[in-house]
C-alpha positions as CSV (number, residue, x, y, z in Angstrom):
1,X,-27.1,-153.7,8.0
2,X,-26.7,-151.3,11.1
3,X,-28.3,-148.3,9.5
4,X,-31.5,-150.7,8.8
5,X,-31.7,-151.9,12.2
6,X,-30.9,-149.0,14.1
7,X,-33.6,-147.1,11.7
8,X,-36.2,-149.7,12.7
9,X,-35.5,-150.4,16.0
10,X,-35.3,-146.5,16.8
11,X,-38.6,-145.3,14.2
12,X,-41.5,-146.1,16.6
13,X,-39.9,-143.4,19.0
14,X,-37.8,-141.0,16.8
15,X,-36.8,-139.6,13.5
16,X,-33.2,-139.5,12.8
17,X,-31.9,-137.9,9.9
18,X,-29.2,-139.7,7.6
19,X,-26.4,-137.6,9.4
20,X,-27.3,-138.8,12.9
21,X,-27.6,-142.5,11.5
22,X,-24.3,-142.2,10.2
23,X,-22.4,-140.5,12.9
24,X,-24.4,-143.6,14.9
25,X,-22.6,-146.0,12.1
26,X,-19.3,-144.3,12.9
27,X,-19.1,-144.9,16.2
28,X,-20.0,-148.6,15.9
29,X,-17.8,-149.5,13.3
30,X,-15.1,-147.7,16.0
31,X,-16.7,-150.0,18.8
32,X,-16.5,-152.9,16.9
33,X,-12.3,-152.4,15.7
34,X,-11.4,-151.4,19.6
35,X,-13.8,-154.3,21.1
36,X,-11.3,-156.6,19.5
37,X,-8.6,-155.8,21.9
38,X,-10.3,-153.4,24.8
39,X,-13.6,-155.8,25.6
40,X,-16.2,-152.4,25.7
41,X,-19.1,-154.7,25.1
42,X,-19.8,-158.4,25.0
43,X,-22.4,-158.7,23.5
44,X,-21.3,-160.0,19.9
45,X,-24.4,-159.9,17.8
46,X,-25.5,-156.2,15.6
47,X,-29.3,-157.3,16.2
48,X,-28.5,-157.0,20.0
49,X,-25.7,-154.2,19.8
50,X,-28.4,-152.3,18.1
51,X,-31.2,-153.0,20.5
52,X,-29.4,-152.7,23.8
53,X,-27.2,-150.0,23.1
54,X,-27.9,-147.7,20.8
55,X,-31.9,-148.2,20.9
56,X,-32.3,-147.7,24.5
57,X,-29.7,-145.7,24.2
58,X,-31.6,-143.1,21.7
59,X,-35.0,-144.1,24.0
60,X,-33.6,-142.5,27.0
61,X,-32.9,-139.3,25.1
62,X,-36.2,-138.8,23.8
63,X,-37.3,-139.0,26.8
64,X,-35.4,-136.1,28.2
65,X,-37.1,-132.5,28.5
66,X,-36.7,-130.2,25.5
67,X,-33.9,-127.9,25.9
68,X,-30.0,-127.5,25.8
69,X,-29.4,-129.5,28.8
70,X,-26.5,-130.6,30.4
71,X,-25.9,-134.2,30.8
72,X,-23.3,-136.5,32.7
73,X,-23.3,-140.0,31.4
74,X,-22.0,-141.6,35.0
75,X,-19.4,-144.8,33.6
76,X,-19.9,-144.6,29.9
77,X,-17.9,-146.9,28.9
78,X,-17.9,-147.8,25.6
79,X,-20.2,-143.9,25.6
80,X,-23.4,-145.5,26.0
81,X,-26.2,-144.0,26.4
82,X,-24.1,-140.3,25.8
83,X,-22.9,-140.6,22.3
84,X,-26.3,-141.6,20.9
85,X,-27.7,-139.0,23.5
86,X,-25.4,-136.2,21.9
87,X,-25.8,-137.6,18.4
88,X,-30.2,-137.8,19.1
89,X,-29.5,-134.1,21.0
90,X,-27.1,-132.0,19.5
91,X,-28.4,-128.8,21.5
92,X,-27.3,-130.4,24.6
93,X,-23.8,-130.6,26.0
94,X,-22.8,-134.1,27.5
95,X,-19.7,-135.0,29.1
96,X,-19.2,-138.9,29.0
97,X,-17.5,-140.0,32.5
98,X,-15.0,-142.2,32.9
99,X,-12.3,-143.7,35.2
100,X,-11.1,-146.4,33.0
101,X,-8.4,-144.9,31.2
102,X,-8.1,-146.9,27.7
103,X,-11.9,-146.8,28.0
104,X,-11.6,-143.3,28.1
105,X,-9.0,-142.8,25.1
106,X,-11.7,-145.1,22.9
107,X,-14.1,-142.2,24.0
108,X,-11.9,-139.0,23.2
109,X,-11.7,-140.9,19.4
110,X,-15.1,-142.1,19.2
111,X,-16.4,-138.3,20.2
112,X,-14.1,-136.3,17.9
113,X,-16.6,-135.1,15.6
114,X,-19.6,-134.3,18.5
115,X,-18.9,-131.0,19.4
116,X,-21.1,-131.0,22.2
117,X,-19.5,-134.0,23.9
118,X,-16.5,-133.5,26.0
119,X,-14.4,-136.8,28.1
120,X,-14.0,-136.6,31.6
121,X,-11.2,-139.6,33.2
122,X,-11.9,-139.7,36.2
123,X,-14.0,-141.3,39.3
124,X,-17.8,-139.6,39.1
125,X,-17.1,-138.8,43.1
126,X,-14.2,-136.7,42.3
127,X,-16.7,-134.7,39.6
128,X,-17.0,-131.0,40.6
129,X,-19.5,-129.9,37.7
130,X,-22.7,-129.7,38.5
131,X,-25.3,-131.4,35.6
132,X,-29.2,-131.0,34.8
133,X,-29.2,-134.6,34.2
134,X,-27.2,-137.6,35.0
135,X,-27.5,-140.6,32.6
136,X,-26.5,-143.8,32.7
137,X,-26.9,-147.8,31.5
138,X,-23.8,-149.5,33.7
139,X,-24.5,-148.1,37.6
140,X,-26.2,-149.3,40.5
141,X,-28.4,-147.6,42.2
142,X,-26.8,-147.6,45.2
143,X,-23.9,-145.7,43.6
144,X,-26.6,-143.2,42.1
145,X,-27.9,-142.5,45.5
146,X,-24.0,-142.5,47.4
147,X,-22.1,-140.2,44.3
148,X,-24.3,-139.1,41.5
149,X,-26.8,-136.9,44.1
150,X,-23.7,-134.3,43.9
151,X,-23.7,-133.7,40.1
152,X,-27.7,-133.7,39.6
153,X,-31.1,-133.6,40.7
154,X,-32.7,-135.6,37.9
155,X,-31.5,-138.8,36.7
156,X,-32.5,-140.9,33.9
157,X,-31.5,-144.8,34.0
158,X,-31.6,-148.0,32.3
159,X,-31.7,-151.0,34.4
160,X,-34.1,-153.3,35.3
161,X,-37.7,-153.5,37.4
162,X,-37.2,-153.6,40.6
163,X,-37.9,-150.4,42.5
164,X,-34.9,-148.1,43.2
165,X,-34.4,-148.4,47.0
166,X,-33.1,-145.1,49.2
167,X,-33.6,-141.5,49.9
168,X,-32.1,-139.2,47.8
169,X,-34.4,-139.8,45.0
170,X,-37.8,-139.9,44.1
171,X,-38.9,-142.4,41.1
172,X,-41.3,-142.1,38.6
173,X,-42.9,-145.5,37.4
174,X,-40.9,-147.6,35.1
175,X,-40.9,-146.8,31.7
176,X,-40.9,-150.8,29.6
177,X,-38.8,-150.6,26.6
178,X,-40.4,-151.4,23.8
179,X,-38.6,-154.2,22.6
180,X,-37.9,-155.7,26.7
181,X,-40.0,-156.9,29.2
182,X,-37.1,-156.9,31.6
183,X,-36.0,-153.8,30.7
184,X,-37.0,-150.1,31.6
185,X,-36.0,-146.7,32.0
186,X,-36.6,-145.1,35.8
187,X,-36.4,-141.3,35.8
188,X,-35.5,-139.8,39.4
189,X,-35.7,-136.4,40.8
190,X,-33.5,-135.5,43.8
191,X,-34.8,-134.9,47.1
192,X,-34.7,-131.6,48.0
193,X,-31.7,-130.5,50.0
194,X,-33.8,-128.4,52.8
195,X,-34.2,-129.7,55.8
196,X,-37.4,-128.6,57.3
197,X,-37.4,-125.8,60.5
């Protein structure tokens, strides 16, 4: 049933092979066993699972430029949107983020086949790496603008309408999901750093 959904949910934006579906598969299966006694999601239903995590999740990815980037995915959580990103990207290294420390042991077993994907337990202001891209589904944008500014100057996030307020960041239009019309992705490119003379 997953496989089905995910594969229509995710085919009027991207082709993903049988491999990718079932790595996908994996990691829900894994999500649903630990959401018994950890609480990573609530929502309950696979229609919605599918839809609102892995579907915008896969969404955001395709929308990233082509290349091997690297990508932060700021409070991942349960490792949305960087597992599907890493699954959808595999040229790209992404290092899931976060402080939650049983959230982060579900993300060191959920990740043990992406190569590309590494766990980092700790606070996103204590990050010293620097990204291309910071991704994420779960953060404010007034964190964005306070911690994530430090790890990248382009951001890609899933939240809802309303226009991201402060300075550090430009936005693009809103990008409405396909399947949401309260839901979009805003893509942000720092401000630059230099101060006029």
């Amino acid at each position: 049933m997953f496989a089905d959904l995910l594969r229509e949910g995710a085919g009027s934006f991207v082709d993903l092979t049988d491999a990718q579906v079932s790595h996908l598969e994996k990691h829900f299966e894994l999500l649903q066993r630990w959401n018994k006694v950890l609480n990573l999601t609530t929502i309950r239903t696979v229609e919605e699972i599918v839809e609102r995590h892995y579907c915008e999740s896969l969404f955001l990815g395709s929308c990233l430029p082509d290349g091997a980037l690297r990508i932060a995915d700021v409070g991942s959580g349960a490792g949305f949107p960087g597992i599907p990103v890493a699954v959808l990207r595999p040229e790209c290294s992404v290092a899931l983020i976060e402080s939650h420390k049983r959230k982060s042991v579900f993300l060191r077993e959920a990740s043990r086949n992406l190569p590309s994907v590494c766990i980092l337990a700790e606070r996103v202001e204590n990050v010293r790496e620097v990204f291309d891209w910071a991704v994420s589904r779960a953060v404010a944008f007034e964190t964005i603008e306070e911690t994530v500014s430090a790890l990248a100057d382009h951001v890609a996030l899933l939240a809802g309408g309303e226009r991201p307020s402060g300075t550090r960041f430009t936005w693009n239009d809103p990008i409405q999901l396909l399947w949401s019309n309260r839901r979009f992705l805003w893509l942000g490119r720092r401000v630059s750093r230099e101060t006029p003379a």
